[in-house]
PyMOL Python script that loads the backbone (N, CA, C, O; Angstrom):
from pymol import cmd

cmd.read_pdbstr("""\
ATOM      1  N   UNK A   1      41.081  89.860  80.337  1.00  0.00           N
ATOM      2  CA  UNK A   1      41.012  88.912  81.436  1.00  0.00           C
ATOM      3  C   UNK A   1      42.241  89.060  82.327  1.00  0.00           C
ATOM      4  O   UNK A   1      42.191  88.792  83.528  1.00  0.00           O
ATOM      5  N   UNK A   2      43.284  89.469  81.752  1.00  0.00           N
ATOM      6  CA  UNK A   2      44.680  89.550  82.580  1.00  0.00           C
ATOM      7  C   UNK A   2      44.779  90.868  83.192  1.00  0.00           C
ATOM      8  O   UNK A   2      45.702  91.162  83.951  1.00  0.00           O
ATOM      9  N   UNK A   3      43.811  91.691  82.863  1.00  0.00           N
ATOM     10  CA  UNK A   3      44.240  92.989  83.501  1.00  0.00           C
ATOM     11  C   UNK A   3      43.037  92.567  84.878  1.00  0.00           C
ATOM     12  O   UNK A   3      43.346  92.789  86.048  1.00  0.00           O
ATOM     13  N   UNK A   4      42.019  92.102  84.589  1.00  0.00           N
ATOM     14  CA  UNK A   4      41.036  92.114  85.523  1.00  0.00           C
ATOM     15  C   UNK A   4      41.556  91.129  86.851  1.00  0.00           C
ATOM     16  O   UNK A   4      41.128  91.304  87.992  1.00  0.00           O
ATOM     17  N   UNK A   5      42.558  90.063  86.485  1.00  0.00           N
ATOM     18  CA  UNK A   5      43.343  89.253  87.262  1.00  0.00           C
ATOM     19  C   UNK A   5      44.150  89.965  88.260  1.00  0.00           C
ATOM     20  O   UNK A   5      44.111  89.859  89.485  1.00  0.00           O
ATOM     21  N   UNK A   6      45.159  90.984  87.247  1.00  0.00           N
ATOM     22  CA  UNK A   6      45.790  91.991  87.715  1.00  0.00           C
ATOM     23  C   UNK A   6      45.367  92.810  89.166  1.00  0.00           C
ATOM     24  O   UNK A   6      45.892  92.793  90.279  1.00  0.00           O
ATOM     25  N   UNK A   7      44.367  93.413  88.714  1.00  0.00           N
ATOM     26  CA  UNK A   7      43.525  94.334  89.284  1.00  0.00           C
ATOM     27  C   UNK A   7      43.039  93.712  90.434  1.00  0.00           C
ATOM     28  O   UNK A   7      43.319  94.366  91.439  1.00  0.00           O
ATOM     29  N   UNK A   8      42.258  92.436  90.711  1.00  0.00           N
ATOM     30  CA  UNK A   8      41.843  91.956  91.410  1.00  0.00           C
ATOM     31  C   UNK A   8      42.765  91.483  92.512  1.00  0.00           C
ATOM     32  O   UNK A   8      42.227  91.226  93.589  1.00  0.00           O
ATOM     33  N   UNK A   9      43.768  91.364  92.431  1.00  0.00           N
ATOM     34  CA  UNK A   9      45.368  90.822  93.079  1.00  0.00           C
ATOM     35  C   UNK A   9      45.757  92.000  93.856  1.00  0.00           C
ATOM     36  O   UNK A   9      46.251  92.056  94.981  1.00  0.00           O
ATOM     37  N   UNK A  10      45.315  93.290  92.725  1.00  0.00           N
ATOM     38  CA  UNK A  10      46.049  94.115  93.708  1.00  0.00           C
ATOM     39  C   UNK A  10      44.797  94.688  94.984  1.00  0.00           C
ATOM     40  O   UNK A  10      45.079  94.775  96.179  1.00  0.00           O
ATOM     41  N   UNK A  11      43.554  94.995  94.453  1.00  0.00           N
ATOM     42  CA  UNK A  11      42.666  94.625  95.220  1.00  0.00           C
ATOM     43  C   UNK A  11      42.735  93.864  96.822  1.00  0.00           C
ATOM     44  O   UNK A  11      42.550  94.224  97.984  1.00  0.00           O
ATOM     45  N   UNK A  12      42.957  93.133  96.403  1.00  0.00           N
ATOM     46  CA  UNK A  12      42.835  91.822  97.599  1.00  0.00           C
ATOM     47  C   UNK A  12      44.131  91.996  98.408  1.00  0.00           C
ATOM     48  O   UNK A  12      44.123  91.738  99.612  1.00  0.00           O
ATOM     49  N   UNK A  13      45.464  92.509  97.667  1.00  0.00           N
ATOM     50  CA  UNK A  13      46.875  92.958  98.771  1.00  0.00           C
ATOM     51  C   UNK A  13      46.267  93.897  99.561  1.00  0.00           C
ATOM     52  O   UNK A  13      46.302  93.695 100.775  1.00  0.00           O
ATOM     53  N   UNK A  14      45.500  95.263  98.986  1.00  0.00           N
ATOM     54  CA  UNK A  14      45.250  96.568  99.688  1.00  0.00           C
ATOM     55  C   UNK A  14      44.187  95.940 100.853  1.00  0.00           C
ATOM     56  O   UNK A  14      44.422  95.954 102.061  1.00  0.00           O
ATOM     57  N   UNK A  15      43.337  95.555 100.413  1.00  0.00           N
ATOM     58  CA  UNK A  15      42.250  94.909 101.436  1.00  0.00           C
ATOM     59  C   UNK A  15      42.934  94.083 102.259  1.00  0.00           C
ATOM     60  O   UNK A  15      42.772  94.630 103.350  1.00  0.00           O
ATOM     61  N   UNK A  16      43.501  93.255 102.418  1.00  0.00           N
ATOM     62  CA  UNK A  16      44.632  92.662 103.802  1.00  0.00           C
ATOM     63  C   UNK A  16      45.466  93.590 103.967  1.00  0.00           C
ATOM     64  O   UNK A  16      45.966  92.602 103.429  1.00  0.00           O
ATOM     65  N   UNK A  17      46.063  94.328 104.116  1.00  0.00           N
ATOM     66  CA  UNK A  17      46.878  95.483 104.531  1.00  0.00           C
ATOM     67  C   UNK A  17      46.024  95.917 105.236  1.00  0.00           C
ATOM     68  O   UNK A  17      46.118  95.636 106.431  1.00  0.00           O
ATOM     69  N   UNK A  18      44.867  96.763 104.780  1.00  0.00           N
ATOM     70  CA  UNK A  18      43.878  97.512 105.276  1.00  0.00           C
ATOM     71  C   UNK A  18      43.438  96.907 106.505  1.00  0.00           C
ATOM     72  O   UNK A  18      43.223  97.591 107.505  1.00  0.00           O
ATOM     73  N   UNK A  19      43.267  95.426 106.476  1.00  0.00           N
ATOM     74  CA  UNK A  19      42.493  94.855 107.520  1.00  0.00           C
ATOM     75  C   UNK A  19      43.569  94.462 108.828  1.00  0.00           C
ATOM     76  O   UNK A  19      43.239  94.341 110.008  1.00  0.00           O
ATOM     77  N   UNK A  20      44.949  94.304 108.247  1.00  0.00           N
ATOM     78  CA  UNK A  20      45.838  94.274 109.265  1.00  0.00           C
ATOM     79  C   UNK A  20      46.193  95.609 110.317  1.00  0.00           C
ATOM     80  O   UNK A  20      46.616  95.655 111.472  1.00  0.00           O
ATOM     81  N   UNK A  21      45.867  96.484 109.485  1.00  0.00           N
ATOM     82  CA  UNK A  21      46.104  97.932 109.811  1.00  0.00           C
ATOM     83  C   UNK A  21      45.324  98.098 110.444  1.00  0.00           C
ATOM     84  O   UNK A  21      45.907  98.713 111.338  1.00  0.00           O
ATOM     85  N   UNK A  22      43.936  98.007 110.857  1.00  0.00           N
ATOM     86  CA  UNK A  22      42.734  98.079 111.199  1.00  0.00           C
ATOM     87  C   UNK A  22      42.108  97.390 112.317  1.00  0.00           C
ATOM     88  O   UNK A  22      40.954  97.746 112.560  1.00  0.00           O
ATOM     89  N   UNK A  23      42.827  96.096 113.362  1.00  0.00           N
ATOM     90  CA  UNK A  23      42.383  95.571 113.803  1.00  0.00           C
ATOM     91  C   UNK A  23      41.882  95.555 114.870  1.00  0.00           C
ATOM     92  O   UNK A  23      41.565  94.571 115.538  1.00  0.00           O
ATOM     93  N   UNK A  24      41.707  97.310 115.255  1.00  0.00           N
ATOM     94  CA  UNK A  24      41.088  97.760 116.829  1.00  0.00           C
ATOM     95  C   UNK A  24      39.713  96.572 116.992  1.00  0.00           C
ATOM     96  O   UNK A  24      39.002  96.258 116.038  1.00  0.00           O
ATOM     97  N   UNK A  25      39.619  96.263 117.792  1.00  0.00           N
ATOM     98  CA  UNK A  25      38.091  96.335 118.202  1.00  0.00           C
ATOM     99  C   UNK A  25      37.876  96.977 118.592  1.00  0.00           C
ATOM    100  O   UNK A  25      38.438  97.852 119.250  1.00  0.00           O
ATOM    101  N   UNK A  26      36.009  96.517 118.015  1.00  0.00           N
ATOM    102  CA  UNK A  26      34.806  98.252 118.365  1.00  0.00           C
ATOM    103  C   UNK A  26      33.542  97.148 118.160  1.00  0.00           C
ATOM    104  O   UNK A  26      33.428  95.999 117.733  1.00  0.00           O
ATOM    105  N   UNK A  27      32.664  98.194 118.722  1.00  0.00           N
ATOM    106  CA  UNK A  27      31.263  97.412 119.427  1.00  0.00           C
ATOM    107  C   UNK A  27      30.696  98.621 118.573  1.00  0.00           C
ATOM    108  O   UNK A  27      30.810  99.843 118.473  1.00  0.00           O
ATOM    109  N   UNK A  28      30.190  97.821 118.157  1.00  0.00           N
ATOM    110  CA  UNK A  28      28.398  98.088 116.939  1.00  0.00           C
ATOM    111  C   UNK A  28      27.264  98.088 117.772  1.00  0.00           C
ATOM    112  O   UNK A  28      27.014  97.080 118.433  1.00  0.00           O
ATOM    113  N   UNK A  29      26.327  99.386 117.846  1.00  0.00           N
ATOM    114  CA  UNK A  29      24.705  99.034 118.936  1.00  0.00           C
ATOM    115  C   UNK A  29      24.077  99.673 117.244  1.00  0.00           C
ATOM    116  O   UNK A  29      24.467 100.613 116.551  1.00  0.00           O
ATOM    117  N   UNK A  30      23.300  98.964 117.108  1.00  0.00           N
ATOM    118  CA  UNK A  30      21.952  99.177 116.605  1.00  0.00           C
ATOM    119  C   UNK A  30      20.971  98.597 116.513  1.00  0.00           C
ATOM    120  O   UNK A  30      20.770  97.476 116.047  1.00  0.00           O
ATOM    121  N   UNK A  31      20.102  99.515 117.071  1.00  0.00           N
ATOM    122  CA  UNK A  31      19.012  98.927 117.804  1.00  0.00           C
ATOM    123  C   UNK A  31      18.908  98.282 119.297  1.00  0.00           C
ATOM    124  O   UNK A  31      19.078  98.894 120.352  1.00  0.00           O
ATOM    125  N   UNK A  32      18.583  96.880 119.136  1.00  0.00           N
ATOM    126  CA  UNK A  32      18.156  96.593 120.449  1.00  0.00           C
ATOM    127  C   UNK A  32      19.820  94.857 120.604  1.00  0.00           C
ATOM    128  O   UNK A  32      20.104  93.925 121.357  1.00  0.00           O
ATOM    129  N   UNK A  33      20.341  95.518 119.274  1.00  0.00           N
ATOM    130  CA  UNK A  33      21.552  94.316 118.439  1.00  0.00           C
ATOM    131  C   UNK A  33      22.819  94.888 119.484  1.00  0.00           C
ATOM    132  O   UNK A  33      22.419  95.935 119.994  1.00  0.00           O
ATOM    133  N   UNK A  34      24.129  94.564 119.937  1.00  0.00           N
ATOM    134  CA  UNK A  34      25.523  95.039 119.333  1.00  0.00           C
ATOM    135  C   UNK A  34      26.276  93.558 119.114  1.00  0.00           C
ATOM    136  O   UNK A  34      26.173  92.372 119.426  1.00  0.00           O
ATOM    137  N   UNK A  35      27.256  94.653 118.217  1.00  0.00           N
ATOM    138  CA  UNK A  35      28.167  92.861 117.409  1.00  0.00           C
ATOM    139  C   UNK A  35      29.172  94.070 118.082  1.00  0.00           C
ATOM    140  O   UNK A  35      28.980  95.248 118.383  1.00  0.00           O
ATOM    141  N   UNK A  36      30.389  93.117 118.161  1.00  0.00           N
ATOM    142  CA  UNK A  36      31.651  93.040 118.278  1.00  0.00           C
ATOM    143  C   UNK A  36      32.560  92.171 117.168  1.00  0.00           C
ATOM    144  O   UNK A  36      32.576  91.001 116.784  1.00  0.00           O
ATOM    145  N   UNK A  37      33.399  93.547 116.830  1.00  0.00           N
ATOM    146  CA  UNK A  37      34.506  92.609 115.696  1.00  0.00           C
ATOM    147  C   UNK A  37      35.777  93.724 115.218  1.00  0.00           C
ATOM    148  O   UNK A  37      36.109  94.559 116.059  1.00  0.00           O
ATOM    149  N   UNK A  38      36.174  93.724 114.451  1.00  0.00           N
ATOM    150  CA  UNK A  38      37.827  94.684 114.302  1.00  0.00           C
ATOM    151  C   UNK A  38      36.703  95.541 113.116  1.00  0.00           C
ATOM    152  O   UNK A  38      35.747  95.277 112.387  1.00  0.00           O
ATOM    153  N   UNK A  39      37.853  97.093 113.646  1.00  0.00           N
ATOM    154  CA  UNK A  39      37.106  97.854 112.360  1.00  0.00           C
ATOM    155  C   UNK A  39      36.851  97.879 111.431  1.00  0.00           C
ATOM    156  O   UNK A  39      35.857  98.473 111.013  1.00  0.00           O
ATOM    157  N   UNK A  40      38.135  96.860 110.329  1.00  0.00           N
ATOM    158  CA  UNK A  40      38.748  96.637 109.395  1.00  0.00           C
ATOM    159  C   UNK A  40      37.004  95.799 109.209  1.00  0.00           C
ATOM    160  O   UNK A  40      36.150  96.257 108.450  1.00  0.00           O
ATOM    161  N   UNK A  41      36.867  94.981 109.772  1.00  0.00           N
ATOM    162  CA  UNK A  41      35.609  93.795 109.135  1.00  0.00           C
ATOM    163  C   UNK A  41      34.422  94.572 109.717  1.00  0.00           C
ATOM    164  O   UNK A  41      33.359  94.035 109.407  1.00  0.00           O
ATOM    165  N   UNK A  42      34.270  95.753 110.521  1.00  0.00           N
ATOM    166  CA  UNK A  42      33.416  96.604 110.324  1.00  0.00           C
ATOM    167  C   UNK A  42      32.655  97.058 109.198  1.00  0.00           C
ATOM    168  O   UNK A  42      31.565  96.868 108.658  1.00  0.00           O
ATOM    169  N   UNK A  43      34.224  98.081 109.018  1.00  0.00           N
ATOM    170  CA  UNK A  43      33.930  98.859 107.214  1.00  0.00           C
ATOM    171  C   UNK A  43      33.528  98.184 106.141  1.00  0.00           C
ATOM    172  O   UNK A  43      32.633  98.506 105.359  1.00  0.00           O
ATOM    173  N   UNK A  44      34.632  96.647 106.106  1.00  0.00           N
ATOM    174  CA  UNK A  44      34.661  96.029 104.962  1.00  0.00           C
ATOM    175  C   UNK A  44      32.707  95.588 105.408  1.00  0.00           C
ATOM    176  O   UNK A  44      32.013  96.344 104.729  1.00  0.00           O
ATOM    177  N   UNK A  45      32.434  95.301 105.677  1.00  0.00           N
ATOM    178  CA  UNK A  45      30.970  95.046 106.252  1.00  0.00           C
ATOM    179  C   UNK A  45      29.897  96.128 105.620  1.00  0.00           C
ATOM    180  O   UNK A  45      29.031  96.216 104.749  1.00  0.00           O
ATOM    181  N   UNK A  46      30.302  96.600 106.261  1.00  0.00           N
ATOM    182  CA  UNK A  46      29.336  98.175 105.382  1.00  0.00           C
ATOM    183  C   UNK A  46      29.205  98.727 104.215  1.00  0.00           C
ATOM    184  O   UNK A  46      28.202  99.264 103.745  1.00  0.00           O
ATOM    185  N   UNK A  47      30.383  98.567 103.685  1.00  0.00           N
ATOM    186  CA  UNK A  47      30.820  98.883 102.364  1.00  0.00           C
ATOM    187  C   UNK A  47      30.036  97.825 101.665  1.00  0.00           C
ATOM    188  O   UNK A  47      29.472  98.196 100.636  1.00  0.00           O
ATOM    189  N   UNK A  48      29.876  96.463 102.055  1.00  0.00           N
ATOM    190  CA  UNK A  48      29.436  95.309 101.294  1.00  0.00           C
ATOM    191  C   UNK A  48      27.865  95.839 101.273  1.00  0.00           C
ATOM    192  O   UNK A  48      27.134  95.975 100.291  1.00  0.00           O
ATOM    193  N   UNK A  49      27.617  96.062 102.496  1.00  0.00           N
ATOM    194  CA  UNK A  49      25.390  96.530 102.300  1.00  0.00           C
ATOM    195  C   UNK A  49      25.715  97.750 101.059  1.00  0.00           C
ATOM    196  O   UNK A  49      25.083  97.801 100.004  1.00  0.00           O
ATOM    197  N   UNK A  50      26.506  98.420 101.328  1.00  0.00           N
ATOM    198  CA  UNK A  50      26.041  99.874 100.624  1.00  0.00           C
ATOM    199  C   UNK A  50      26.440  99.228  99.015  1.00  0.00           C
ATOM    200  O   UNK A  50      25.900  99.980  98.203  1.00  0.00           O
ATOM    201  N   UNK A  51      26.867  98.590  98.601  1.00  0.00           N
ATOM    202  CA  UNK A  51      27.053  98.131  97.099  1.00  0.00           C
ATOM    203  C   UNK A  51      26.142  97.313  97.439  1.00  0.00           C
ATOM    204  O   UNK A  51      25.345  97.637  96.558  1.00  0.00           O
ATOM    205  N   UNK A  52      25.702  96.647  97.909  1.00  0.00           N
ATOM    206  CA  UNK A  52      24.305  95.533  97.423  1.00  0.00           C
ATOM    207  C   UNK A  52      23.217  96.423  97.298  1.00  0.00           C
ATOM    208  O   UNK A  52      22.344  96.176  96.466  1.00  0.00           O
ATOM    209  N   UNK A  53      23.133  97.714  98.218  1.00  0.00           N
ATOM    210  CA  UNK A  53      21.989  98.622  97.974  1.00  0.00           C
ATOM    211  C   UNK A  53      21.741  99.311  96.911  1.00  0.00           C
ATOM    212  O   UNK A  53      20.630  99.804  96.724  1.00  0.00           O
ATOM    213  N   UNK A  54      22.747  99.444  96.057  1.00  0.00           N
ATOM    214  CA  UNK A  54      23.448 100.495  95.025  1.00  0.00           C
ATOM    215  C   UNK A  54      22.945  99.484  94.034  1.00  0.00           C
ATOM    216  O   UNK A  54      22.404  99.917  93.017  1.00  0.00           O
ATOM    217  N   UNK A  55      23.040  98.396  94.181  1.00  0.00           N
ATOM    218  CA  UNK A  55      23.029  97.478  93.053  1.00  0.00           C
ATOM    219  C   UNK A  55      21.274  97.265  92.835  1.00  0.00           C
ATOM    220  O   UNK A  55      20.622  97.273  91.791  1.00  0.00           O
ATOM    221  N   UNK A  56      20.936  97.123  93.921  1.00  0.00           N
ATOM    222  CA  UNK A  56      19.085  96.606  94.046  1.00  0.00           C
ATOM    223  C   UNK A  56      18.487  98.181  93.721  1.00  0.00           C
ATOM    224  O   UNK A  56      17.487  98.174  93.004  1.00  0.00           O
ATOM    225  N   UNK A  57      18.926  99.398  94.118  1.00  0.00           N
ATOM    226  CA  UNK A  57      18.399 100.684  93.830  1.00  0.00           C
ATOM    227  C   UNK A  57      19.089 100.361  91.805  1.00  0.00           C
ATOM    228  O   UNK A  57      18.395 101.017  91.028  1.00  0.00           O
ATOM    229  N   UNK A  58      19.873  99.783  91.299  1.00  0.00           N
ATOM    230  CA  UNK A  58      19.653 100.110  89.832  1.00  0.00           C
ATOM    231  C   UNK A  58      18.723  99.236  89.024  1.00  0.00           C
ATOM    232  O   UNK A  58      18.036  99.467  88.029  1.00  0.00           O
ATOM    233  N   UNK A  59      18.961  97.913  89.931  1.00  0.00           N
ATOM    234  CA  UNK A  59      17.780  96.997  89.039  1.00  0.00           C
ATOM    235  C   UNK A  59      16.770  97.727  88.258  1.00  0.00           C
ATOM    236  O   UNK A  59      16.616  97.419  87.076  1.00  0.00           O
ATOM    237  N   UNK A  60      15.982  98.771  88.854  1.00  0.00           N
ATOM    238  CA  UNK A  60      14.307  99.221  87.937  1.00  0.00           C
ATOM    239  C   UNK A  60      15.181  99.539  86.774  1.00  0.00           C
ATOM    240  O   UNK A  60      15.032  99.036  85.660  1.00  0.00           O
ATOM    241  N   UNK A  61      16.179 100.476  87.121  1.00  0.00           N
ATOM    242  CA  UNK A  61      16.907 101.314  85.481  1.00  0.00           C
ATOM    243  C   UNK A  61      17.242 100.377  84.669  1.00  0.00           C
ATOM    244  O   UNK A  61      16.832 100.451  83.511  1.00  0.00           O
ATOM    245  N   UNK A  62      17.986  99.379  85.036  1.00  0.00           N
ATOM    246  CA  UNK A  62      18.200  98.199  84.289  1.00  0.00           C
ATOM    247  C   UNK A  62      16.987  97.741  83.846  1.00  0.00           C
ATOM    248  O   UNK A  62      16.722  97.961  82.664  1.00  0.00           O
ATOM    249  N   UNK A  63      16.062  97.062  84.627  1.00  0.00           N
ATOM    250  CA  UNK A  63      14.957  96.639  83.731  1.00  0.00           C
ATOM    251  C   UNK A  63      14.304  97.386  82.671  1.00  0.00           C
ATOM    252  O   UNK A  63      14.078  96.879  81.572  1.00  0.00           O
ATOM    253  N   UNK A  64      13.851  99.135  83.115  1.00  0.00           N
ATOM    254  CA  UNK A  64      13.287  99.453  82.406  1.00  0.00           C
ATOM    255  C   UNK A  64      14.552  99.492  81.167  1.00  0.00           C
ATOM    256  O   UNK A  64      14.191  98.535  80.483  1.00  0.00           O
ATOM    257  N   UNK A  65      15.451  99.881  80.683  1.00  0.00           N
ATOM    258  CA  UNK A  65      16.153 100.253  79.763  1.00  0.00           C
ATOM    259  C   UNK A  65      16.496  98.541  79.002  1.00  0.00           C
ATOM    260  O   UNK A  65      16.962  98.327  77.883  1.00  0.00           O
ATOM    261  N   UNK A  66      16.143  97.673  79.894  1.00  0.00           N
ATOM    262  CA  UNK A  66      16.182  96.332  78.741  1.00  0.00           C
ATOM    263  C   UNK A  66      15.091  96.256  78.361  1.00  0.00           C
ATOM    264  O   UNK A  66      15.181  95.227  77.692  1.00  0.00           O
ATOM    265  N   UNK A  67      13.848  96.647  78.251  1.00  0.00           N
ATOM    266  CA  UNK A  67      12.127  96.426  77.981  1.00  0.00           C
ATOM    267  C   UNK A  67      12.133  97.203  77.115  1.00  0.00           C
ATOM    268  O   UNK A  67      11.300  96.965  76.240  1.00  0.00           O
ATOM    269  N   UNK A  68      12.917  98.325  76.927  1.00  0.00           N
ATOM    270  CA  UNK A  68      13.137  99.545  76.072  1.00  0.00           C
ATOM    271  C   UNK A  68      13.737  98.819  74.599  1.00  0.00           C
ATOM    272  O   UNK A  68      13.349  98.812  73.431  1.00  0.00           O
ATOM    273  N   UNK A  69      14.701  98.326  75.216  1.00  0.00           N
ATOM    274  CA  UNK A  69      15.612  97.713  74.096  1.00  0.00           C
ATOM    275  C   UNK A  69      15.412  96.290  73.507  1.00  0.00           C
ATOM    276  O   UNK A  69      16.006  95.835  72.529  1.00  0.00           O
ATOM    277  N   UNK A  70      14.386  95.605  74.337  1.00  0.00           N
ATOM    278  CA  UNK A  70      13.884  94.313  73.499  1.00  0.00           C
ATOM    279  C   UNK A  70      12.556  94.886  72.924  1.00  0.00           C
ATOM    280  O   UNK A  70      12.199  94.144  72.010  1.00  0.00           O
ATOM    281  N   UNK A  71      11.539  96.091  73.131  1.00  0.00           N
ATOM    282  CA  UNK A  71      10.290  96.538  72.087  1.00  0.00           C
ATOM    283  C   UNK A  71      10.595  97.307  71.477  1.00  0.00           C
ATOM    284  O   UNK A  71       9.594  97.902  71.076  1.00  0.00           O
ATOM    285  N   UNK A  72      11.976  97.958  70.895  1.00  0.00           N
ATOM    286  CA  UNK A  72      12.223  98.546  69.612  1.00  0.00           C
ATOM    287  C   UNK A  72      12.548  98.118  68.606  1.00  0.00           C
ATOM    288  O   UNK A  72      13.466  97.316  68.433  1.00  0.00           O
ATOM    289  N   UNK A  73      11.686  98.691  67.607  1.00  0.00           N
ATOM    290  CA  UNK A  73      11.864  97.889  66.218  1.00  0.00           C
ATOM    291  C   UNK A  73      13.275  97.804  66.000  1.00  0.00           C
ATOM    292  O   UNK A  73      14.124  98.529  66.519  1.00  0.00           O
ATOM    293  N   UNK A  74      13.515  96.623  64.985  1.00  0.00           N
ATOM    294  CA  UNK A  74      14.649  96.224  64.732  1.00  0.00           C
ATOM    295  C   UNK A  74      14.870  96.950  63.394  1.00  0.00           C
ATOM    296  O   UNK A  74      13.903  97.091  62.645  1.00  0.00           O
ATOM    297  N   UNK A  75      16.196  97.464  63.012  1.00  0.00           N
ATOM    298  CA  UNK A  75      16.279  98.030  62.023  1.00  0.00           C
ATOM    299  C   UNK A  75      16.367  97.146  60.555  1.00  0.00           C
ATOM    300  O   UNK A  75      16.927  96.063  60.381  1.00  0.00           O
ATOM    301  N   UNK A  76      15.552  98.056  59.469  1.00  0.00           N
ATOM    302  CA  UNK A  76      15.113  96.983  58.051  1.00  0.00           C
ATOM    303  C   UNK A  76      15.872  97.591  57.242  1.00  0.00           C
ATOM    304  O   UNK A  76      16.402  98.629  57.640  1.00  0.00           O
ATOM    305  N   UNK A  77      16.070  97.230  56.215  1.00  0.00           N
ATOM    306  CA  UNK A  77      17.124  97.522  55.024  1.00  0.00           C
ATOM    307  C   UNK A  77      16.182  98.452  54.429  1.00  0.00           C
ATOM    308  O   UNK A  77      16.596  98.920  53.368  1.00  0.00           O
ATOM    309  N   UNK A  78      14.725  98.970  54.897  1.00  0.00           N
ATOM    310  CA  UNK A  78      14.338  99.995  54.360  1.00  0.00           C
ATOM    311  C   UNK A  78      15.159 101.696  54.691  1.00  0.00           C
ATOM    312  O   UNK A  78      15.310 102.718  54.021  1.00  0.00           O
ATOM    313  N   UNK A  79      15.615 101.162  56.400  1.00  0.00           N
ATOM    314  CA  UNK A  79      16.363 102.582  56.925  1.00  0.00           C
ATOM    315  C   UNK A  79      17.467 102.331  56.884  1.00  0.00           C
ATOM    316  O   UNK A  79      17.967 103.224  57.569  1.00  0.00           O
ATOM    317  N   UNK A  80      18.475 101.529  56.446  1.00  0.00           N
ATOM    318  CA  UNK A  80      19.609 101.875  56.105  1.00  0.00           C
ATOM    319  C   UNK A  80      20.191 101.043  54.710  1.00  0.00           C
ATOM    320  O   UNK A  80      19.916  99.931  54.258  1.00  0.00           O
ATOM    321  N   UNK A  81      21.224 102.237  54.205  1.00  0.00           N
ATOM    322  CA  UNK A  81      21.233 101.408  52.782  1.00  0.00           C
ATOM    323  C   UNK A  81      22.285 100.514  52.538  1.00  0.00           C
ATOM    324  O   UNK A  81      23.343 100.489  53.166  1.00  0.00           O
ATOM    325  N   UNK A  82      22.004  99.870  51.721  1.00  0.00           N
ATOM    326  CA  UNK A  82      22.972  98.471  51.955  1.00  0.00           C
ATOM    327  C   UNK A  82      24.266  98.341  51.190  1.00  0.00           C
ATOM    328  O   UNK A  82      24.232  98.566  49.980  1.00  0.00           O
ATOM    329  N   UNK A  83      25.545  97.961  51.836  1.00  0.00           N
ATOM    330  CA  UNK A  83      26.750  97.955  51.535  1.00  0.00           C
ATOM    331  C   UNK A  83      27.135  97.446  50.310  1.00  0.00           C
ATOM    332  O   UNK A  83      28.175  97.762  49.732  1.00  0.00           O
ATOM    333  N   UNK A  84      26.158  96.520  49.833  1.00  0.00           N
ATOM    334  CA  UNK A  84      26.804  95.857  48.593  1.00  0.00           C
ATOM    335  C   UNK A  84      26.211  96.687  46.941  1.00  0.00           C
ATOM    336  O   UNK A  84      26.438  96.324  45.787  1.00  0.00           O
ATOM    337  N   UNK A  85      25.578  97.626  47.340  1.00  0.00           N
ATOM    338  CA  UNK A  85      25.086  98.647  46.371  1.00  0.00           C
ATOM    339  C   UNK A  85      26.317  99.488  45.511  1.00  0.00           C
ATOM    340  O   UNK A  85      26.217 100.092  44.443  1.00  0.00           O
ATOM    341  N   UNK A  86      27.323  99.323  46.253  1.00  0.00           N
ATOM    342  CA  UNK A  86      28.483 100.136  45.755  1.00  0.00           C
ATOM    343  C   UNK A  86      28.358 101.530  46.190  1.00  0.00           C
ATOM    344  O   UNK A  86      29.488 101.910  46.498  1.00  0.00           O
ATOM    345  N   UNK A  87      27.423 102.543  46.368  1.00  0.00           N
ATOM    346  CA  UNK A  87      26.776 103.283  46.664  1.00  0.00           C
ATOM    347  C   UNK A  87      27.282 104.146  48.445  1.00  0.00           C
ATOM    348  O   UNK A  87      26.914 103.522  49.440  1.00  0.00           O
ATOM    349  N   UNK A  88      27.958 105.293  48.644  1.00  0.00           N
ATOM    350  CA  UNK A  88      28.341 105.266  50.050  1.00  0.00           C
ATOM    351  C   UNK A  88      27.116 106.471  50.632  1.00  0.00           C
ATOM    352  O   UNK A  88      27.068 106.776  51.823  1.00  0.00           O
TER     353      UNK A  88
END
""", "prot")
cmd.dss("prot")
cmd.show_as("cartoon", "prot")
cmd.util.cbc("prot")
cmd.orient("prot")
């Protein structure tokens, strides 16, 4: 938990740096749309779709590999032998 605290701290310094560093404005056209805003909340923008996409493109793998793993038999003391046998 303290390293992930860690990590996340330093995270969040680089990302304000980044965004201070970054604060051109620039005009976005796509489509029939344009936004206006600093590059910095551009990228950070984009970067956010492309991990939500990344994430919704793994869902099937995820599902299928939990459907996998809740209809396999559970293992019986017929296939493995048991510790208190003395026996290794």
């Amino acid at each position: 938990m303290r390293f992930s605290l860690i990590l996340s701290l330093i995270i969040a310094v680089l990302a304000v740096i980044f965004a201070l560093q970054n604060a051109t404005p620039v005009t976005v056209h796509l489509g029939p749309w344009t936004f206006n805003g600093s590059l910095a909340l551009v990228l950070m923008i984009t970067l956010a779709i492309g991990v939500l996409i990344g994430f919704l493109a793994s869902i099937t793998g995820r599902i299928k590999t939990r459907k996998k793993t809740a209809t396999a038999p559970s293992p019986t003391s017929d296939t493995f032998p048991s510790s208190t046998s003395g026996e290794l």
